[in-house]
C-alpha positions in Angstrom: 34.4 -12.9 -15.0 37.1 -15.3 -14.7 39.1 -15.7 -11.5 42.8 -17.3 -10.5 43.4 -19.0 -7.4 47.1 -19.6 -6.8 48.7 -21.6 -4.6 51.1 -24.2 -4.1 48.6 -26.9 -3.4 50.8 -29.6 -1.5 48.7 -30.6 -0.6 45.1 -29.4 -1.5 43.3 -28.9 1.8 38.9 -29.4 3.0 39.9 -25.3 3.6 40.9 -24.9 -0.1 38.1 -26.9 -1.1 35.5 -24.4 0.9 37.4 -21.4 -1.0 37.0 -23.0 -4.3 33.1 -24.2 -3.9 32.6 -20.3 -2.5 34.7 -19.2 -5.2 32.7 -21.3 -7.7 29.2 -19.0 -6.6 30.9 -16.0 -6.9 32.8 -16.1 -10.5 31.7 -17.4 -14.2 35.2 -19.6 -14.1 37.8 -20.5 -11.7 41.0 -21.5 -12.4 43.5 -22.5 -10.1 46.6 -22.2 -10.8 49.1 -24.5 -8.9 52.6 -22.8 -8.5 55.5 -24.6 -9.8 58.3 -22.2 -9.1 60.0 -24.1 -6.7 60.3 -21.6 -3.6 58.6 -24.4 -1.7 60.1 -28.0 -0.8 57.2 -29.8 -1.9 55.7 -33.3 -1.1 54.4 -33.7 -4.8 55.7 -33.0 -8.0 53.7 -29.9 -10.2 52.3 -32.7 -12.4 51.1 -34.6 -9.1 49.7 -31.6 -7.6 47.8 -30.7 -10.7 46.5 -34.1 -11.1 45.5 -34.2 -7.5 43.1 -30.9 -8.0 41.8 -32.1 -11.3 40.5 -35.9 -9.5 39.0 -34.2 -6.6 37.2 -30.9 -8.3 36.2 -33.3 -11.0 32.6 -32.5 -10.6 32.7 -28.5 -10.6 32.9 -28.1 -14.4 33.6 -24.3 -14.3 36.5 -24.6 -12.1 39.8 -25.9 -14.3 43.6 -26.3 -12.8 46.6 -24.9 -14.3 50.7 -25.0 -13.2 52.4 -22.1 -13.5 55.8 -21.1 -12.8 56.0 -17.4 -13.6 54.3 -14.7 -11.0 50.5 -14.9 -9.9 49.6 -12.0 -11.9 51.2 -13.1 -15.2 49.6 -16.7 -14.5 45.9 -14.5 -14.3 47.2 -12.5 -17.3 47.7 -15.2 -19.4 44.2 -16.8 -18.4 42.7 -13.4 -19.2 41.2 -13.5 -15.3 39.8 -10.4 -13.9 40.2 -11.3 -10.5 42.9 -13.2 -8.1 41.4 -15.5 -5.3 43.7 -15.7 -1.9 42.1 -16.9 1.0 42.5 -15.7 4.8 42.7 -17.9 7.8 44.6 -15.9 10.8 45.7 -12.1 10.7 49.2 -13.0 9.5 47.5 -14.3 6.5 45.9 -10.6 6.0 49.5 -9.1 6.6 50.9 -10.8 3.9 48.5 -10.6 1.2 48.0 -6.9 2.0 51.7 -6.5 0.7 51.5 -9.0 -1.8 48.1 -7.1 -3.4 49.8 -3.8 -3.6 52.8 -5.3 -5.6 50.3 -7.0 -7.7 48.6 -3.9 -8.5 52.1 -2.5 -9.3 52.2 -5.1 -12.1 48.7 -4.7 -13.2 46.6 -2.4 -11.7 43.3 -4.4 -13.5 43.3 -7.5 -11.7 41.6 -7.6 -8.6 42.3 -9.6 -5.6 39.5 -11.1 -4.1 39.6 -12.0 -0.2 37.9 -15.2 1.0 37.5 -15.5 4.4 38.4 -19.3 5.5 35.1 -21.1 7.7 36.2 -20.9 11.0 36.4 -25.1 10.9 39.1 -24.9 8.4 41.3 -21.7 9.8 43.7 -24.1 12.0 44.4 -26.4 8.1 46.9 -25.6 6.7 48.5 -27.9 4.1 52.5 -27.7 6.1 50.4 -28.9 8.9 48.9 -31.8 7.3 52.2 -33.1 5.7 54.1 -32.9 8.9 51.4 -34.8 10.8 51.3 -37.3 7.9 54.9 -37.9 8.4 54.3 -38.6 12.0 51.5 -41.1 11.3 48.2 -39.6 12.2 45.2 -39.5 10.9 44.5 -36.9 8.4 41.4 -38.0 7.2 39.3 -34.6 8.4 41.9 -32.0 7.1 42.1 -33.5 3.1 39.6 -35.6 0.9 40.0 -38.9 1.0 41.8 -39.3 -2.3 44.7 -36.7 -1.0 44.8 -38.8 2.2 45.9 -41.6 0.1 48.1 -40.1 -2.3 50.0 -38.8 0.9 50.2 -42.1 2.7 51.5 -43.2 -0.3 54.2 -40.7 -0.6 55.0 -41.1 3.1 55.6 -44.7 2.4 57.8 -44.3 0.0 59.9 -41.7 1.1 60.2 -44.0 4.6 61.2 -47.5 2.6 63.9 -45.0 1.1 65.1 -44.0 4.2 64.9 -47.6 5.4 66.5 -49.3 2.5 69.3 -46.2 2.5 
């Protein structure tokens, strides 16, 4: 069977990561699907964020990343996935996708979400977090792979010489 994991992705966290790798065991594919719909302010671009997910799951060759735009449920419909991936770190996490499943199963009642309990190391990651304390100039090397880290020290740069120049 063929799962979806959605998600905005900005960045791609070490706790996304551990739900993809467990994901991975569990399901014949996984596709995640990074969501372009633009309810978020995002750090990256779509394009970036897909590119970032590509380079670092490089070496799982069943997972595969997709953007999207449209509603989880169409994005799994349109990949012919079985399944939806959301993963839980803290009880509000729970709250939310509980409402979020049953509108789903409103749309399509045959796709299945599939809850992922975060590893209690990654349950304080989450990727609003990591930007923020990018911004402020820590370290941020423990929360993303190393690639990310750079990509956002990058984008930090720039957006700062911007600011600077401006």
């Amino acid at each position: 069977m063929k799962a979806l994991y959605p998600g905005t992705f900005d960045p791609v966290t070490n706790g996304h990561l551990d739900i993809i790798k467990r994901a991975v065991s569990m399901f014949d594919e996984v596709i995640v699907a990074v969501s372009g719909h633009g309810r978020k302010d995002t750090m990256f671009s779509l394009a970036e964020r897909c590119q970032l997910l590509t380079t670092v799951l490089a070496d799982m060759p069943t997972v595969s990343v997709v953007g999207f735009t449209n509603l989880a449920v169409e994005a799994a419909e349109q990949q012919r996935a079985g399944a939806i991936i959301r993963g839980l770190r803290v009880m509000s996490d729970f709250e939310y996708e509980f409402t979020m499943a049953k509108f789903m199963a409103d749309q399509n009642s045959n796709i299945h979400p599939v809850y992922l309990m975060a590893d209690a190391k990654f349950t304080h990651i989450s990727s609003t977090a990591v930007r923020e304390l990018a911004k402020m100039g820590s370290n941020i090397d423990k929360y993303v792979p190393s690639s990310v880290a750079t990509a956002i020290q990058q984008k930090t740069d720039e957006v700062t010489n911007v600011q600077t120049a401006a």
